[in-house]
KOLZA-157328 format. One record per residue (C-alpha): x, y negated, z. Coordinates in steps of 0.2 Angstrom, whole numbers, plus 5000, padded with zeros to 4 digits. Layout:
<nodes>
node xx: X, yy: Y, zz: Z .
...
</nodes>
This chain:
<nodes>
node xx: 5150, yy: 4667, zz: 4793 .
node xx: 5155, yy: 4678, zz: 4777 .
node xx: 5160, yy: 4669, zz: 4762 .
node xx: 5156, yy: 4678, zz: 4748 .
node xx: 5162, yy: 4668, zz: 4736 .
node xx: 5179, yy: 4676, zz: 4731 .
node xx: 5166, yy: 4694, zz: 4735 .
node xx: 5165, yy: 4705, zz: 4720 .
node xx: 5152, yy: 4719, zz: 4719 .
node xx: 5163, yy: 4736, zz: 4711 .
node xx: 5148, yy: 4749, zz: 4713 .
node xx: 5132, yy: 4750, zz: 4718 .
node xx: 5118, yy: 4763, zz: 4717 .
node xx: 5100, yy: 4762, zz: 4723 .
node xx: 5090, yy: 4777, zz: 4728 .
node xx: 5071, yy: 4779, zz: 4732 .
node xx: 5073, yy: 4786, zz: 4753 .
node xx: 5054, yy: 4791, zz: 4758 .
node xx: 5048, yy: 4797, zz: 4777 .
node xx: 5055, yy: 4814, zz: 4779 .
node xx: 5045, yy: 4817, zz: 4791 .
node xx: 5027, yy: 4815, zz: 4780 .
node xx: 5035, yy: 4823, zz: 4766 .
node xx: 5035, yy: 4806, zz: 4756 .
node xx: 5050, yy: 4812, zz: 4746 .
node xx: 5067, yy: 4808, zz: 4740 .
node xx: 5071, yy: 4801, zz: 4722 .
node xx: 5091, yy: 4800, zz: 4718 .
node xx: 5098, yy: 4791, zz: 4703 .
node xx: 5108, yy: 4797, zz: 4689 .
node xx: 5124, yy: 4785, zz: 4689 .
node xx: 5125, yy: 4767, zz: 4697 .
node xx: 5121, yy: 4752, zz: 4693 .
node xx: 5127, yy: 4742, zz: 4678 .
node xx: 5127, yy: 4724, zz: 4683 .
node xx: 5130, yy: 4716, zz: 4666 .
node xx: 5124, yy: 4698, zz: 4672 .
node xx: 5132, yy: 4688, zz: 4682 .
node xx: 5115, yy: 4680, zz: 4690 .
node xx: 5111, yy: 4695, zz: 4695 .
node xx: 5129, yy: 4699, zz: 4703 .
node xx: 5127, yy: 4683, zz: 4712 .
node xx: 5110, yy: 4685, zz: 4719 .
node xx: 5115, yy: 4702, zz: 4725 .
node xx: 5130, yy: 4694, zz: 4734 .
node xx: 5118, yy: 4685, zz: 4742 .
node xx: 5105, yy: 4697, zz: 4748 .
node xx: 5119, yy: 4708, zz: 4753 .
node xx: 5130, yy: 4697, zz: 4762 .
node xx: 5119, yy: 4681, zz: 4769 .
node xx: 5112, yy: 4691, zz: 4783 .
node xx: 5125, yy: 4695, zz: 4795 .
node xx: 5130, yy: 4689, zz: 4813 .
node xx: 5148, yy: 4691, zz: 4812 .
node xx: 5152, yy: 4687, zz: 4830 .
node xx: 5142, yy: 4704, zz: 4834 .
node xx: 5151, yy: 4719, zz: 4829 .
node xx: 5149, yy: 4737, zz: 4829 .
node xx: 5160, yy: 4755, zz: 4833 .
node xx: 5157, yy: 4771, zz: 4827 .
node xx: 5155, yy: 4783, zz: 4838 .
node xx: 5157, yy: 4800, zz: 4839 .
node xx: 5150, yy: 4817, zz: 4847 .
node xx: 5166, yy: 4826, zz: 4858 .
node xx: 5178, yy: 4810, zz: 4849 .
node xx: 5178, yy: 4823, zz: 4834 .
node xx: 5176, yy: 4810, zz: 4819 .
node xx: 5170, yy: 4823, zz: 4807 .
node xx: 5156, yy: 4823, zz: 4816 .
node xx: 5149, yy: 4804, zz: 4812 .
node xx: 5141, yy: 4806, zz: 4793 .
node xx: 5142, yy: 4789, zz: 4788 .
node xx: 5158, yy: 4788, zz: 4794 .
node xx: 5165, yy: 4802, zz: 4783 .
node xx: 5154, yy: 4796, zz: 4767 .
node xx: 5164, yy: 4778, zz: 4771 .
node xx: 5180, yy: 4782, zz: 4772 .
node xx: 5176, yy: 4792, zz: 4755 .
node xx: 5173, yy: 4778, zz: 4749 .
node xx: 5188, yy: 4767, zz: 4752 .
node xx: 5202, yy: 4781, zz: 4748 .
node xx: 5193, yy: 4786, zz: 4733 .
node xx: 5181, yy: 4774, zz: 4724 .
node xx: 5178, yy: 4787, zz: 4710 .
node xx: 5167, yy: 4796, zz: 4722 .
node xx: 5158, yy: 4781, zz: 4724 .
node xx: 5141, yy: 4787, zz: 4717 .
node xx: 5144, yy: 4805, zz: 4724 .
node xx: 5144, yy: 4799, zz: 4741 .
node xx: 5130, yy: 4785, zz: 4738 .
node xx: 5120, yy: 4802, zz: 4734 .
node xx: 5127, yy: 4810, zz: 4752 .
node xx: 5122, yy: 4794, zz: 4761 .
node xx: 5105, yy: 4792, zz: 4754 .
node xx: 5101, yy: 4813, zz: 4758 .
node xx: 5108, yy: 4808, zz: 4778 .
node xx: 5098, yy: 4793, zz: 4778 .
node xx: 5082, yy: 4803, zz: 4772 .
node xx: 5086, yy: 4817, zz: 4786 .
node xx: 5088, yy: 4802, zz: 4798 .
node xx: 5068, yy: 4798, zz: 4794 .
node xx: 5056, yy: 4808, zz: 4804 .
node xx: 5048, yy: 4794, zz: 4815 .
node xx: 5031, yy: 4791, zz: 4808 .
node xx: 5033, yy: 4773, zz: 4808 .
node xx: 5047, yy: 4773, zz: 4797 .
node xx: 5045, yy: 4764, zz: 4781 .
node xx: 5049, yy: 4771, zz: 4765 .
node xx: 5063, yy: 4758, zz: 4752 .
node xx: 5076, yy: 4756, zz: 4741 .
node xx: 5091, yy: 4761, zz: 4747 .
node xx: 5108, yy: 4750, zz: 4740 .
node xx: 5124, yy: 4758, zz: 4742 .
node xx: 5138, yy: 4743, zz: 4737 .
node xx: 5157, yy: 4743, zz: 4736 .
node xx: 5163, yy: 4726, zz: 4736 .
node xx: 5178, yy: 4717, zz: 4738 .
node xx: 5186, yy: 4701, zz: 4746 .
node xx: 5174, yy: 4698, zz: 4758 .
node xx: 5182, yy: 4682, zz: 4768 .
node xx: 5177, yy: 4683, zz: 4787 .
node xx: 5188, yy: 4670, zz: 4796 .
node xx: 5202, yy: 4670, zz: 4790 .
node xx: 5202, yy: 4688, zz: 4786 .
node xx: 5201, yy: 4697, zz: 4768 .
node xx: 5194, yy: 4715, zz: 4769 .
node xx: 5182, yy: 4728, zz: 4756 .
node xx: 5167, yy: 4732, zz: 4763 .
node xx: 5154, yy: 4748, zz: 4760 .
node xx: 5136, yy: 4742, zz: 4762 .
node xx: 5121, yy: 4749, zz: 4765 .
node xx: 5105, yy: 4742, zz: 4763 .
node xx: 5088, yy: 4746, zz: 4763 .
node xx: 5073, yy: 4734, zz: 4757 .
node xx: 5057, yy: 4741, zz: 4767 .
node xx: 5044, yy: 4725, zz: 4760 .
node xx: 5041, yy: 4720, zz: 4743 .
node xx: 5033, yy: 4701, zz: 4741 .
node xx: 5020, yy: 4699, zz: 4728 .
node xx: 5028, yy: 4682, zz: 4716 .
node xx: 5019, yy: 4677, zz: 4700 .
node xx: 5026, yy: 4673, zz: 4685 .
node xx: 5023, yy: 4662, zz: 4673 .
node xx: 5029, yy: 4665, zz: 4654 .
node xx: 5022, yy: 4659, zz: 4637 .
node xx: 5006, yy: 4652, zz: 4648 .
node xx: 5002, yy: 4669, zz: 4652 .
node xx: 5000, yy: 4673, zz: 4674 .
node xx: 5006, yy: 4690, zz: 4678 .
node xx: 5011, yy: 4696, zz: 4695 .
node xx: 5024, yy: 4709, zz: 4702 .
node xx: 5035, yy: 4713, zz: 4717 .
node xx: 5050, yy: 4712, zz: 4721 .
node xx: 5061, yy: 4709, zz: 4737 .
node xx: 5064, yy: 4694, zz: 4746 .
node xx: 5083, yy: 4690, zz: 4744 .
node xx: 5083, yy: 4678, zz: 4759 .
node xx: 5076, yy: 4692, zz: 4771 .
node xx: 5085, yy: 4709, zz: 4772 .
node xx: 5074, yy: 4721, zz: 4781 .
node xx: 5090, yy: 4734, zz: 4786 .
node xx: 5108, yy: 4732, zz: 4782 .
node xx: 5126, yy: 4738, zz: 4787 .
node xx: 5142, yy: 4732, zz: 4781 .
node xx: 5158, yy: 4743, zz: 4785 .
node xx: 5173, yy: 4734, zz: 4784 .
node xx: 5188, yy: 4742, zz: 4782 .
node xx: 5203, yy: 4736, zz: 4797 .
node xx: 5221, yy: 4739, zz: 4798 .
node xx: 5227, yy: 4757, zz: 4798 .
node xx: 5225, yy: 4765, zz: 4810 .
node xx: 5212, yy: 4753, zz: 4820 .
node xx: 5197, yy: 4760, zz: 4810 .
node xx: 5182, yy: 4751, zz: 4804 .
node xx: 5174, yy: 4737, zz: 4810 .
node xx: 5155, yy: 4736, zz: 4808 .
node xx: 5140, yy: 4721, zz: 4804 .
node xx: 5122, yy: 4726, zz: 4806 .
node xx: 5105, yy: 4720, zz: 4804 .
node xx: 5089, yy: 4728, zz: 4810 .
node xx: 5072, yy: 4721, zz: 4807 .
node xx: 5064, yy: 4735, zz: 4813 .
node xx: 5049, yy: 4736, zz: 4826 .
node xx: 5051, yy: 4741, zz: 4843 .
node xx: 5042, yy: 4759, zz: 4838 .
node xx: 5056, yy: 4765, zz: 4829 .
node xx: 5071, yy: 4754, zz: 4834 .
node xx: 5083, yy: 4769, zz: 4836 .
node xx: 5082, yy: 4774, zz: 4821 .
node xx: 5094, yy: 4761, zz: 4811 .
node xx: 5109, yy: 4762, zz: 4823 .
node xx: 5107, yy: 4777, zz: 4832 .
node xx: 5101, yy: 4790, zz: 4821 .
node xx: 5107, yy: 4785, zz: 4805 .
node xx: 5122, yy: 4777, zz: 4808 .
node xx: 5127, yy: 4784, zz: 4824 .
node xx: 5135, yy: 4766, zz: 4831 .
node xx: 5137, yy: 4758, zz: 4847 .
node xx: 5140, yy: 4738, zz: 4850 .
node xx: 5161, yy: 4734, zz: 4852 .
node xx: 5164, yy: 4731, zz: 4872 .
node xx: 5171, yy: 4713, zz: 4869 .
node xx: 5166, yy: 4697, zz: 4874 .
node xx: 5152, yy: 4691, zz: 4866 .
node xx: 5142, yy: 4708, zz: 4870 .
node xx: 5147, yy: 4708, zz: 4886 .
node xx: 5140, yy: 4690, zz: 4887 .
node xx: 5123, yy: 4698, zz: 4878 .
node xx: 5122, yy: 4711, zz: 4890 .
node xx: 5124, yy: 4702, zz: 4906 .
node xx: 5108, yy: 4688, zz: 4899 .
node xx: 5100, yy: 4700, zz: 4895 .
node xx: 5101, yy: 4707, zz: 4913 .
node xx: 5097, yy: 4693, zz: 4920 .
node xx: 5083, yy: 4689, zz: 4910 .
node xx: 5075, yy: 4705, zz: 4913 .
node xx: 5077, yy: 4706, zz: 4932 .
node xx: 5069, yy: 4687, zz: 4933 .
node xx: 5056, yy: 4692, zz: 4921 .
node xx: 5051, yy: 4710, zz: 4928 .
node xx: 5058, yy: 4712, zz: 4944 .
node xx: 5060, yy: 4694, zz: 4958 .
node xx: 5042, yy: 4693, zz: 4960 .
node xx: 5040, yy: 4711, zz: 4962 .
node xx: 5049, yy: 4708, zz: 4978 .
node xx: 5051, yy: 4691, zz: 4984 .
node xx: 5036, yy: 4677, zz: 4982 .
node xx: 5041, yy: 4663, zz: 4970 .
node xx: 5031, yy: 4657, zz: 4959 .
node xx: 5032, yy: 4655, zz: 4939 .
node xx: 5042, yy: 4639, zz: 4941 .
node xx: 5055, yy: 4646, zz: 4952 .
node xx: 5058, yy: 4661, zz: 4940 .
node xx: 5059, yy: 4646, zz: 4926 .
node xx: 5072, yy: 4638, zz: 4937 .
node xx: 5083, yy: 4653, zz: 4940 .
node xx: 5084, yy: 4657, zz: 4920 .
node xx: 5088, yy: 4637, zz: 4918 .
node xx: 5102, yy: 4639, zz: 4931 .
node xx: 5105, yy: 4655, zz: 4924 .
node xx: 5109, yy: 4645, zz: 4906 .
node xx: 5118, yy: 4632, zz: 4914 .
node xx: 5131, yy: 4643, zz: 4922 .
node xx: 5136, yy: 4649, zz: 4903 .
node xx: 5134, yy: 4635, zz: 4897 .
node xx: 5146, yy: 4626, zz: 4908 .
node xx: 5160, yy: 4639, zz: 4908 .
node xx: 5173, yy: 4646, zz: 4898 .
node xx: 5176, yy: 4661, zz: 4911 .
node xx: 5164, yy: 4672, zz: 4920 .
node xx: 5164, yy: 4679, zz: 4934 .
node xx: 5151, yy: 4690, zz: 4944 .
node xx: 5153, yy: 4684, zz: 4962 .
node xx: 5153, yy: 4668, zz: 4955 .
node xx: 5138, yy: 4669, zz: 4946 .
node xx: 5128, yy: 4678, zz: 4963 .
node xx: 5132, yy: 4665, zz: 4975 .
node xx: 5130, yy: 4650, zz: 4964 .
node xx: 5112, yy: 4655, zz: 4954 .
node xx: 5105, yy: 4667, zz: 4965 .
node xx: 5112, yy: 4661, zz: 4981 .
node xx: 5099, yy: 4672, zz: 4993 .
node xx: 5110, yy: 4686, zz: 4999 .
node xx: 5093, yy: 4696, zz: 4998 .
node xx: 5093, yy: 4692, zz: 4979 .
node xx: 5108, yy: 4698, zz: 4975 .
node xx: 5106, yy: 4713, zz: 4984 .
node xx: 5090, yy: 4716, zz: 4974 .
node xx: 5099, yy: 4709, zz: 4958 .
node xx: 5111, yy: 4721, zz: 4960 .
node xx: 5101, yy: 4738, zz: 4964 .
node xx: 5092, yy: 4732, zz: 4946 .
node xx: 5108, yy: 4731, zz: 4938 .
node xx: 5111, yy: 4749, zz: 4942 .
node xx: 5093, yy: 4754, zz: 4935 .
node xx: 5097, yy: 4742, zz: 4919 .
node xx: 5110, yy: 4753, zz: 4915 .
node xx: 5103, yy: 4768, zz: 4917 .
node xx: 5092, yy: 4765, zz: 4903 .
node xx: 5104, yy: 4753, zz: 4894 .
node xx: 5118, yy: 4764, zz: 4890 .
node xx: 5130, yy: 4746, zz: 4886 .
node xx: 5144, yy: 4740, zz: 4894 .
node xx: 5142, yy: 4728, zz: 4910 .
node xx: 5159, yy: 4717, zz: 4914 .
node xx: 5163, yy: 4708, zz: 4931 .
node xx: 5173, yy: 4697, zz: 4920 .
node xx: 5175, yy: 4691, zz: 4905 .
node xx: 5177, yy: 4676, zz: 4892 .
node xx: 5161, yy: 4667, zz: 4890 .
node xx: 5156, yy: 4668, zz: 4873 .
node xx: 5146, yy: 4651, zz: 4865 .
node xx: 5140, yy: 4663, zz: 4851 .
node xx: 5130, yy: 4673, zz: 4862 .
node xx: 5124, yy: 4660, zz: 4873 .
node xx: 5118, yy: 4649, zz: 4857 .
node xx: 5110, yy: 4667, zz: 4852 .
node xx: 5102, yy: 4671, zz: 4870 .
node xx: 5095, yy: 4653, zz: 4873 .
node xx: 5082, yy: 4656, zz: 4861 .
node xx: 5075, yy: 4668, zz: 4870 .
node xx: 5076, yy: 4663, zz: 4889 .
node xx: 5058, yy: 4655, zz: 4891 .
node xx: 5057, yy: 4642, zz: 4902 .
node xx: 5038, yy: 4637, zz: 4898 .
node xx: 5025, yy: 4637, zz: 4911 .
node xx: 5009, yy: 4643, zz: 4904 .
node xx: 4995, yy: 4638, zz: 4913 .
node xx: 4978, yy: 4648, zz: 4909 .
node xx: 4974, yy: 4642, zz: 4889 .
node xx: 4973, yy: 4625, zz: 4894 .
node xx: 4993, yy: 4618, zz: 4896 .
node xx: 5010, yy: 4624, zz: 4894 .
node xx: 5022, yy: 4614, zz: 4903 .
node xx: 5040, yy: 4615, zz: 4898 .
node xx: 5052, yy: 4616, zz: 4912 .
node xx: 5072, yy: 4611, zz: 4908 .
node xx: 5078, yy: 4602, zz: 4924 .
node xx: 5077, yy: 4599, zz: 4942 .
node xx: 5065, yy: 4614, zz: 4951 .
node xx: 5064, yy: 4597, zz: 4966 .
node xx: 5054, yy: 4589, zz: 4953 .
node xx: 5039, yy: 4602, zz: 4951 .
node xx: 5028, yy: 4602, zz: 4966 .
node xx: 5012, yy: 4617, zz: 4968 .
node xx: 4999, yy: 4615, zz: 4976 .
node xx: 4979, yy: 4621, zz: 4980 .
node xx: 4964, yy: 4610, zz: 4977 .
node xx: 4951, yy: 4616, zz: 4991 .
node xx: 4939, yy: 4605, zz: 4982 .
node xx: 4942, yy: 4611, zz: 4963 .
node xx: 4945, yy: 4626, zz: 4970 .
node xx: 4961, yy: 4629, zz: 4959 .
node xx: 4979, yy: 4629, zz: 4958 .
node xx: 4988, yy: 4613, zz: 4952 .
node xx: 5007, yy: 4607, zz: 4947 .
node xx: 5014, yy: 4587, zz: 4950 .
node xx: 5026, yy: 4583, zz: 4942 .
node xx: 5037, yy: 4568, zz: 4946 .
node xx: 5045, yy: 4559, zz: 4932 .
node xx: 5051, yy: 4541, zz: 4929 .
node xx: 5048, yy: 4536, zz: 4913 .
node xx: 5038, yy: 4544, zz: 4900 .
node xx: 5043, yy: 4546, zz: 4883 .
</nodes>
């Protein structure tokens, strides 16, 4: 979690970033900001800071490891060896980020460019260049002297895309927070296009990844090939939770012959592992230190509820023994009993 409380907001500039590719236009500012209140310093601390992961980090990366090659990264590093240049480079940032905007879903916004300081993560003290942009405006009423007038403005507890660039120890470059609300249509764009990163090969990606993997094989490839029903699939991803949970340390043979078991399975697991990264450009470990962050992070997105035409959904988190299917000749439907002891 970033405390911002010792955080201190040098620069900032905001600039109008349209589609490029609809023509929508590109409106620069003269000089930054001038943040004369110190409400409005604080509240800015706040929508620029709040929404970070900070146990998921980012890399630049770089076209033939040339670094002159990665925009933002040159704009940054402007940045933190000559902060006179701050609005200058805000300007080259926000000309990039319009050039990055050709996909036709991409929504026009503000753009704020930050330089701030003492931004505590941990137990380390670092500056920080941000980019945000806000994408939806909230319509808020106002009342003054009994009279109702409405406006926009942006939501301070929701930042639609952000990116904080931390600057390391020399030599060790930058280290990098992000947050992307954007829509599966035009989910590149953020990371890839714009800011040209990749996720940090440690462990609680390589924890992500590997969920993520398993989630996806039970989900859209077991009963491509074996017959097991929507329970079973629900009891692999429980046993598939359990196994991180429990452990400090993960290992891949481990994780085979324990959840999957079948030696068929794993065979198939494995060939859909090959196809995942294919069109998953990440890093995929053997072994690695289980991360509790990415676990905590991932089990809010590993289903484990049986839906049951419009009627029921049953919610499965223990023993698969206990979960019985069957067919009703009579009803002429499928049916689930469940065996419990006590109801609660």
């Amino acid at each position: 979690m970033i405390d911002s409380s010792q955080s201190t907001i040098h620069h900032v500039s905001v600039h109008l970033v349209g589609n490029a590719g609809k023509q929508e236009g590109l409106t620069l500012s003269e000089e930054p900001l001038y943040l004369h209140d110190e409400k409005i310093h604080k509240l800015l601390l706040k929508y620029f800071l709040s929404g970070f992961n900070t146990h998921e980090y980012y890399e630049f990366t770089f076209s033939n490891d040339d670094i002159s090659l990665n925009a933002v990264h040159q704009f940054a590093q402007r940045i933190f060896s000559e902060p006179d240049e701050f609005h200058d480079c805000s300007i080259d940032i926000a000309k990039h980020l319009y050039a990055s905007s050709q996909h036709p879903n991409i929504k026009p916004g503000d753009l704020y460019v930050a330089y701030i300081s003492d931004i505590v993560i941990g137990e380390k003290l670092s500056k920080g260049v941000g980019i945000f942009k806000c994408e939806n405006k909230e319509t808020y009423l106002r009342l003054r002297n009994f009279d109702l007038t409405s406006d926009e403005g942006m939501n301070l507890s929701k930042l639609d895309k952000g990116c904080l660039i931390l600057e390391a120890e020399e030599g060790e470059g930058y280290s990098i927070l992000v947050v992307d609300q954007s829509n599966k249509s035009e989910a590149q764009f953020w990371k890839q296009d714009f800011l040209n990163i990749k996720p940090v090969a440690d462990d609680f990606h390589h924890t992500q990844n590997f969920m993520n993997l398993t989630k996806q094989y039970v989900s859209d490839q077991l009963d491509e090939e074996f017959s097991v029903s929507k329970a079973d699939q629900i009891d692999l991803l429980n046993r598939s939770m359990d196994f991180f949970k429990s452990r400090e340390q993960f290992n891949k043979a481990e994780f085979e012959n324990e959840v999957l078991g079948n030696v068929d399975v794993i065979e198939s697991f494995r060939n859909f592992e090959k196809t995942f990264q294919t069109h998953n450009p990440v890093d995929m470990a053997d072994d690695f230190q289980i991360s509790v962050h990415a676990v905590k992070q991932q089990a809010k997105v590993f289903k484990t509820v049986l839906k049951l035409d419009k009627n029921f959904h049953i919610y499965i988190h223990g023993n698969r023994q206990l979960v019985e299917k069957g067919y009703d000749e009579v009803m002429g439907k499928h049916f689930y009993k469940l065996y419990f002891d006590e109801e609660s």
